[in-house]
C-alpha positions in Angstrom: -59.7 -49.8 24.7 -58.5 -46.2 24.9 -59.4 -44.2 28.1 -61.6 -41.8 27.1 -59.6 -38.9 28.7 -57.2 -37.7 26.7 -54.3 -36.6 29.1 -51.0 -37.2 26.8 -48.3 -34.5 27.4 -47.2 -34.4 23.7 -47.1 -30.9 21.9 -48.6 -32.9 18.3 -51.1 -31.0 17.2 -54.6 -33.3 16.2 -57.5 -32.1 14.9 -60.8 -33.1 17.6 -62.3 -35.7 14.9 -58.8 -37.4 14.3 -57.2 -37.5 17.8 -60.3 -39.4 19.3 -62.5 -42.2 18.6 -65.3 -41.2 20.5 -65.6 -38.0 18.3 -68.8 -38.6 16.3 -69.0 -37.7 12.6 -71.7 -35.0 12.6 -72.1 -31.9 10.8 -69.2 -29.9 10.9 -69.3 -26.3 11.3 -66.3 -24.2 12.1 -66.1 -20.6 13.7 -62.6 -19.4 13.6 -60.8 -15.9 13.6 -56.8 -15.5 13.7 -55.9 -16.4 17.2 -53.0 -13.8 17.5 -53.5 -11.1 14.9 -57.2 -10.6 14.9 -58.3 -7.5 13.1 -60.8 -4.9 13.7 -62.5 -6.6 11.2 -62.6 -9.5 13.2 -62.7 -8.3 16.5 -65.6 -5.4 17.2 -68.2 -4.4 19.1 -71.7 -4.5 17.9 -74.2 -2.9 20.3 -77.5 -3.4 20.6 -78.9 -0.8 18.2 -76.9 -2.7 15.8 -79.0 -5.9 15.4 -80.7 -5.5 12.1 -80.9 -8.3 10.2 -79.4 -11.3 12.5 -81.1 -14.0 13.4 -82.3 -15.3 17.7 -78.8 -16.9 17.8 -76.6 -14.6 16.5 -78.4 -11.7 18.1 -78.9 -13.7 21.4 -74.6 -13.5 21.2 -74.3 -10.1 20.6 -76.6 -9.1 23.2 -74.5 -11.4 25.8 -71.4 -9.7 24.1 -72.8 -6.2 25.1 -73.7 -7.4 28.8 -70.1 -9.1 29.3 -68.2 -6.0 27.9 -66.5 -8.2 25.4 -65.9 -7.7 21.6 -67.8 -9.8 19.4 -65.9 -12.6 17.1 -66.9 -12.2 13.1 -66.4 -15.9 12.8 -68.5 -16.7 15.9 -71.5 -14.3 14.4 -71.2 -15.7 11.2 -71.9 -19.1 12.9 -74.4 -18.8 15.1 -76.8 -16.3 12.3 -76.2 -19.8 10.1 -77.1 -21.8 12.8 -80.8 -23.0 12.0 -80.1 -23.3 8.4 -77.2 -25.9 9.4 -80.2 -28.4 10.4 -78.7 -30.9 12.4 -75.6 -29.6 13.2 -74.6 -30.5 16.7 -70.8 -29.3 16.9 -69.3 -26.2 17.7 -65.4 -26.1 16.9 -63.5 -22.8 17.9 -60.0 -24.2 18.2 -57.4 -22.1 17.7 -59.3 -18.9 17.8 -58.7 -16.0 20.4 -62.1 -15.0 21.8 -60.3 -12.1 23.6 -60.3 -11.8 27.7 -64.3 -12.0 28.2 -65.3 -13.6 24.9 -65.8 -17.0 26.1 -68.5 -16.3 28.6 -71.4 -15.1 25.7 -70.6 -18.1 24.0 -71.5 -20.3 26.7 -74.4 -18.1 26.9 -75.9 -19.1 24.1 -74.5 -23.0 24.1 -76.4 -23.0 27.4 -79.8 -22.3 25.2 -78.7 -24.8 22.1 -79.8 -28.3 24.0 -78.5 -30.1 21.1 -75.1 -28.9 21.2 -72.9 -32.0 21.6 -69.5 -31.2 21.1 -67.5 -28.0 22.0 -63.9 -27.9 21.0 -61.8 -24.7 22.7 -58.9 -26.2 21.5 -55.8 -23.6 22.2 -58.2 -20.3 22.7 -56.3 -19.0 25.6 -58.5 -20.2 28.4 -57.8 -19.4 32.0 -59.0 -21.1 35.5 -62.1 -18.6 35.3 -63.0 -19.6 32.2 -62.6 -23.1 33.0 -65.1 -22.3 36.0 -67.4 -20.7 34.2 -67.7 -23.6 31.6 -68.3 -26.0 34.9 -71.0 -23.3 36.4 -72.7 -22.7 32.9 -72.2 -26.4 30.7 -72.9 -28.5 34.2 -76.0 -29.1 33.7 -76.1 -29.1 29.3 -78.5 -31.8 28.3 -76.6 -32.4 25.5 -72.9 -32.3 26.0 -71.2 -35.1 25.4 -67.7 -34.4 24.0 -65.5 -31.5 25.1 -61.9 -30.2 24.0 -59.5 -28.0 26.1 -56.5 -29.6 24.6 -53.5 -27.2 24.2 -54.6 -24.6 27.2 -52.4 -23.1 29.9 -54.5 -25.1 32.6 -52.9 -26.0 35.8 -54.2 -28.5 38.6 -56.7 -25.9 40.1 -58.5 -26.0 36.8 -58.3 -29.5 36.8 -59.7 -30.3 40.1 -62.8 -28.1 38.5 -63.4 -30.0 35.5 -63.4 -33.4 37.7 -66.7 -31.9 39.2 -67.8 -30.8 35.9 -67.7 -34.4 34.6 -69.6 -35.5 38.3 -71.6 -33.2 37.9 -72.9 -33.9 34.4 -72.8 -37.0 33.5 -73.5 -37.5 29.9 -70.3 -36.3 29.6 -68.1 -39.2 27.8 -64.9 -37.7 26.2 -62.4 -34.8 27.7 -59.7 -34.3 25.6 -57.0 -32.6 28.1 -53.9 -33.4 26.1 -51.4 -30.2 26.0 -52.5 -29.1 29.5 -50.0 -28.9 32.6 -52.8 -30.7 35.1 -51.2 -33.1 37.4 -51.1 -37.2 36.4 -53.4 -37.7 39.6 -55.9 -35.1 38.8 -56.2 -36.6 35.2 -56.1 -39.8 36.4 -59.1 -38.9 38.4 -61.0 -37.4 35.6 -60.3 -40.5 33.0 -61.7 -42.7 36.1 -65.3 -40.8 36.2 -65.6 -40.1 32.8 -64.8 -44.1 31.9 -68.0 -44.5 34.8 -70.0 -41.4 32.8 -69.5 -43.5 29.5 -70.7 -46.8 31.1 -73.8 -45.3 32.6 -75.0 -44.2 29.6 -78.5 -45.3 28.3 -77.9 -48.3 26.2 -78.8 -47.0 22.8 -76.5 -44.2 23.1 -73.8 -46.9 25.2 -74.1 -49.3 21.7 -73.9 -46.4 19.6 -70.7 -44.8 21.3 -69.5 -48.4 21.3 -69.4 -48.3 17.7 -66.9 -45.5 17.6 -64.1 -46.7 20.0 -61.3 -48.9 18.3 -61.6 -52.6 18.2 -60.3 -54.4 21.0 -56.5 -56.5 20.3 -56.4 -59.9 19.5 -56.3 -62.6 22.0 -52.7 -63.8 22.6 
């Protein structure tokens, strides 16, 4: 059995569905923008006065947007004002998408109001220590988290040493995908250890369920 930490060094690139077992197969939705040449077009500010017509989650962004200074992301508009028509839609994938310096904060603004947000891949956006602490201060206590990618960041030990007490802190936390990442071997090693313990204490419908989705075990010698 695969740890459930992915910590490999290796510079492949794999998609979040592909490169794990334990990502579930539920409804796909992806927000993306260019992550080095966005243009205004992707990339502006829409103030308050400019609300007409979006829906509680998209306008719930833009607000956050406004209060954090940052510029809003067409492709992260576009998903959240399509986010109650999506149904059951339980996946938010912004890999590869540059959310500009203070962009990532309104996002987890408005994750930290979607309770059935399971997985949240930031897959090569750029992210930073802060960010990394405010995804600990703001996801730590997410009811519904489960699966989370920060493959492919420039994160160093300090970082790391903060997502071991995100995944102690919540514990429904099963899968951290950390491949790409310059955080120590021991610091990893830590975080594969409490998630393995996060994945085990899970209630047993959800255990059996996970179960289903890790590869089967080698056969006996």
């Amino acid at each position: 059995m695969k740890s459930p930490t992915s910590a490999a060094k290796s510079s492949t690139s794999r998609s979040p569905t592909s490169s794990s077992p334990l990502f579930r197969r539920s409804t796909v939705a992806r927000a993306r923008a260019p992550p080095t040449s966005a243009s205004p077009d992707d990339m502006r500010p829409l103030h308050v006065n400019n609300l007409e017509g979006l829906d509680r989650w998209a306008r719930h962004y833009v607000i956050r947007c406004n209060i954090h200074q940052a510029q809003t992301n067409s492709g992260v508009v576009d998903f959240f004002a399509r986010l109650d028509d999506l149904g059951d839609t339980t996946r938010l994938d912004l890999s590869d998408n540059y959310l500009g310096r203070n962009g990532l904060r309104p996002v987890l603004d408005v994750i930290s109001t979607w309770p059935s947000c399971k997985t949240l891949s930031l897959r090569n956006t750029y992210l930073e220590t802060r960010n990394v602490a405010d995804i600990v201060r703001i996801l730590g206590q997410h009811p519904g988290l489960q699966f989370l990618d920060l493959s492919h960041n420039p994160l160093y030990d300090t970082s790391g040493r903060y997502l071991l007490a995100l995944v102690k802190k919540n514990r429904r936390i099963v899968q951290l995908n950390l491949e790409g990442t310059d955080i120590k071997e021991s610091t990893l090693k830590k975080i594969a250890n409490q998630v393995q313990k996060n994945l085990i204490s899970q209630p047993v419908p959800e255990f059996v369920d996970l179960l289903d989705h890790l590869p089967p075990l080698p056969p006996s010698p």
